[in-house]
Backbone as CSV, one residue per row, in Angstrom:
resi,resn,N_x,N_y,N_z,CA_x,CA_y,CA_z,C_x,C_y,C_z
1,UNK,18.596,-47.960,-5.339,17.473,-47.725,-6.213,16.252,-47.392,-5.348
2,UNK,15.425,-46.462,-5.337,14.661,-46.164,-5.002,12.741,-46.638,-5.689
3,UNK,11.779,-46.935,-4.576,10.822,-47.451,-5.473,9.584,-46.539,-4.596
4,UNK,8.428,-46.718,-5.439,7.401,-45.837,-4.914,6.436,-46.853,-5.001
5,UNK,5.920,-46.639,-3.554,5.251,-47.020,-2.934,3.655,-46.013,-2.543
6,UNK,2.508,-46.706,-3.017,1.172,-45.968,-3.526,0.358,-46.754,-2.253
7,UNK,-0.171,-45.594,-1.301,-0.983,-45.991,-0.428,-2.329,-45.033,-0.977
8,UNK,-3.331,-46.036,-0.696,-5.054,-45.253,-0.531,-4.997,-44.826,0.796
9,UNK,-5.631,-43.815,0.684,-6.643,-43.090,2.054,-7.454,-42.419,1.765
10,UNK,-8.538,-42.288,2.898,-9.998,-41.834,2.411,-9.753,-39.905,2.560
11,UNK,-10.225,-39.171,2.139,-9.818,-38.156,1.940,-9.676,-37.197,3.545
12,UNK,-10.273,-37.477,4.582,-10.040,-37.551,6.175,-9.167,-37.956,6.561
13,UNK,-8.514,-38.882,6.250,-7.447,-39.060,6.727,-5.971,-38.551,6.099
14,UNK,-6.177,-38.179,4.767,-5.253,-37.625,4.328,-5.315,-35.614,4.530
15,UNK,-6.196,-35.811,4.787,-6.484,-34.028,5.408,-5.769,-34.080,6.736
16,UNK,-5.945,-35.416,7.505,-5.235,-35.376,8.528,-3.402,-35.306,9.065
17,UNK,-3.049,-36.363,8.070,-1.847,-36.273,7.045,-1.270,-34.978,7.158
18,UNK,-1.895,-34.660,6.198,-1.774,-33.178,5.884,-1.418,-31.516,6.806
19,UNK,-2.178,-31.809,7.895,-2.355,-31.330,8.660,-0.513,-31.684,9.680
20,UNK,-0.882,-33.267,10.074,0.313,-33.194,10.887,1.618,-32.926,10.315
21,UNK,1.807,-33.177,8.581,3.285,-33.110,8.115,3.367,-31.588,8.066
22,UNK,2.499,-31.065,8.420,2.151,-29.437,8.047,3.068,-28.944,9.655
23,UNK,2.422,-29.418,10.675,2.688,-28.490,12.258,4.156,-29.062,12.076
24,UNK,4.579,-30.258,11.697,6.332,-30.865,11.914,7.341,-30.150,10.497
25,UNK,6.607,-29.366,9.915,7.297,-28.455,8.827,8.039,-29.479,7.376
26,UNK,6.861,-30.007,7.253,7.664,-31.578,6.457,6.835,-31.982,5.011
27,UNK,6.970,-31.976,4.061,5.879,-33.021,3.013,5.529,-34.007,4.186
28,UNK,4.475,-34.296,3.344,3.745,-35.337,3.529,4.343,-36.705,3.509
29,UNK,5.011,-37.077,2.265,5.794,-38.057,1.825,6.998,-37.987,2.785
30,UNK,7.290,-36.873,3.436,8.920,-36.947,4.283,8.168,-37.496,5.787
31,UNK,7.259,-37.011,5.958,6.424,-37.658,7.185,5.986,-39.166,7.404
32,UNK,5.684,-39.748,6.154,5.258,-40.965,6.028,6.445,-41.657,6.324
33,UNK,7.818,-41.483,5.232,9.002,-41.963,5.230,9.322,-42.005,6.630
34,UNK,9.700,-40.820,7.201,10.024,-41.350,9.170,8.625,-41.660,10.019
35,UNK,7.504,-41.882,9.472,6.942,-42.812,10.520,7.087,-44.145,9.889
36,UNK,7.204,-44.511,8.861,7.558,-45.853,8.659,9.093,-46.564,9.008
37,UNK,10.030,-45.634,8.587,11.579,-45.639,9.842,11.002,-45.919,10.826
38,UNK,10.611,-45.101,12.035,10.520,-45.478,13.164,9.389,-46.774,13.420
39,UNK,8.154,-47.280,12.779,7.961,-47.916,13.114,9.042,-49.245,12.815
40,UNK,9.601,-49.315,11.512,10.060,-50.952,11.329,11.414,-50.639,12.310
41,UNK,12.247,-49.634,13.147,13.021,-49.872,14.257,12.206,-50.325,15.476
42,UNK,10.572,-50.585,15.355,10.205,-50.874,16.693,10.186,-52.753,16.314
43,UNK,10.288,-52.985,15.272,9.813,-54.551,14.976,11.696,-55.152,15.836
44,UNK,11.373,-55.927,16.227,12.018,-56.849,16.561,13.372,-57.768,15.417
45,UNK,14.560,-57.541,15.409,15.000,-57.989,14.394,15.609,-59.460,14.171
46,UNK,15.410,-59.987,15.929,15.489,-61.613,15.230,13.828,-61.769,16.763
47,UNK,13.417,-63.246,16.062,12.335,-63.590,16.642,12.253,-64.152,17.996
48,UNK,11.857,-64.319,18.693,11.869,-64.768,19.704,12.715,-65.846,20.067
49,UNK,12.344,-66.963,19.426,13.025,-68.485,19.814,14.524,-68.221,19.241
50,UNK,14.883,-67.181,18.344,16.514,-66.730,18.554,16.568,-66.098,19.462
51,UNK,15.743,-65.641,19.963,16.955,-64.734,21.283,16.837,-65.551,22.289
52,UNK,15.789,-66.495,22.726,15.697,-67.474,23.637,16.796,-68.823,23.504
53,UNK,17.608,-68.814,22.188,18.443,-69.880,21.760,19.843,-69.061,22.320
54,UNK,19.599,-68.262,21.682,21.203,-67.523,22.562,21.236,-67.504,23.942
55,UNK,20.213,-67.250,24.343,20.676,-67.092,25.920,20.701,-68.398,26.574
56,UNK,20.108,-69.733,26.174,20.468,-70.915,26.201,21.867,-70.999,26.095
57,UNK,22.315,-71.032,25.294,23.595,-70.794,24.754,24.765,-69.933,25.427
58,UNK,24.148,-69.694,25.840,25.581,-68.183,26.535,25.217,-68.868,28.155
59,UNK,23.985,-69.416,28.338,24.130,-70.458,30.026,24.689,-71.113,30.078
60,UNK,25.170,-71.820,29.383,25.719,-73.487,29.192,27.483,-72.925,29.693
61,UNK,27.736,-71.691,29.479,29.214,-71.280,29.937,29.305,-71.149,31.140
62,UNK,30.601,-71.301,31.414,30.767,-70.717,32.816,32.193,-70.058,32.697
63,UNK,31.673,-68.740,33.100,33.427,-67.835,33.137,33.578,-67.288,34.217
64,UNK,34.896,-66.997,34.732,35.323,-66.785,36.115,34.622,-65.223,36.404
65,UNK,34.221,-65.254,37.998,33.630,-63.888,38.079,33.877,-63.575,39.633
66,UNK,34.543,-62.604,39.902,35.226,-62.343,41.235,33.816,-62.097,42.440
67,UNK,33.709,-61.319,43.467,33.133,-61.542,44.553,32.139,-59.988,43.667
68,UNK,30.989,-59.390,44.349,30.419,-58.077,43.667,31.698,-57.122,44.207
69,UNK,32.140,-57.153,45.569,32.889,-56.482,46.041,34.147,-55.815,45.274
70,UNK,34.990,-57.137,44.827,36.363,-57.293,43.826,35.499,-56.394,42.690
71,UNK,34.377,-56.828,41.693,34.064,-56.154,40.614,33.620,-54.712,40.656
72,UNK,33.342,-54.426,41.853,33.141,-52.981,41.914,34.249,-52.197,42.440
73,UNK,35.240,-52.861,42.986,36.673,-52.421,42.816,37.153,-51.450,41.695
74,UNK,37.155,-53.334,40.679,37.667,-52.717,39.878,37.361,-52.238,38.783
75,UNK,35.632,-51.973,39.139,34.980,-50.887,37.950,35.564,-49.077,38.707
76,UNK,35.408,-49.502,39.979,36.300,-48.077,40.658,37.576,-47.331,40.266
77,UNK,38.178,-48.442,40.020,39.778,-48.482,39.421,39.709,-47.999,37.642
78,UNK,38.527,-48.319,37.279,38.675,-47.981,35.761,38.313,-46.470,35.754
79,UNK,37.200,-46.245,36.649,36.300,-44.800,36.483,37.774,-43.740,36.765
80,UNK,38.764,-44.044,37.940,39.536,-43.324,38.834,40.756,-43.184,37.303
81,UNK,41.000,-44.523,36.658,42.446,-44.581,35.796,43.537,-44.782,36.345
82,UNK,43.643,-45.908,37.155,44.202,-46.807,37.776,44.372,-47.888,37.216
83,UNK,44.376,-48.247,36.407,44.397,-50.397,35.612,44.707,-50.982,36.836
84,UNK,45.409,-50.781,37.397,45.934,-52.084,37.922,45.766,-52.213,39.298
């Protein structure tokens, strides 16, 4: 379902508007729509003290991890197509 959404602007700034959805070959309304896309992909989608809880969380492990040497082996061995 789609809903509409009514913003004010003073008539300068919608000349301005105007202007930029104009040089990007776009309505106005198709301009607004992807700057508001791209801004809410810049918001953050969990908050801080979750991502600071996970990585708490993922320390508390310990999993086996060969020498840098061995792992760049056998990232060598994957790039080449060698497995084994």
């Amino acid at each position: 379902m789609s809903k509409r959404l009514q913003v004010i602007l003073d008539d300068e700034e919608m000349s301005e508007l105007r202007e930029v959805a104009k040089r990007n070959r776009m309505s106005v309304a198709e301009w607004v729509r992807q700057a508001l896309r791209a801004a809410r992909r810049r918001e953050p989608v969990h908050s801080r003290e979750q991502k600071l809880a996970a990585l708490r969380t993922a320390c508390e492990h310990a999993f086996p991890a060969g020498t840098i040497e061995e792992m760049l082996e056998e990232i060598g061995r994957g790039y080449l197509g060698s497995g084994d």
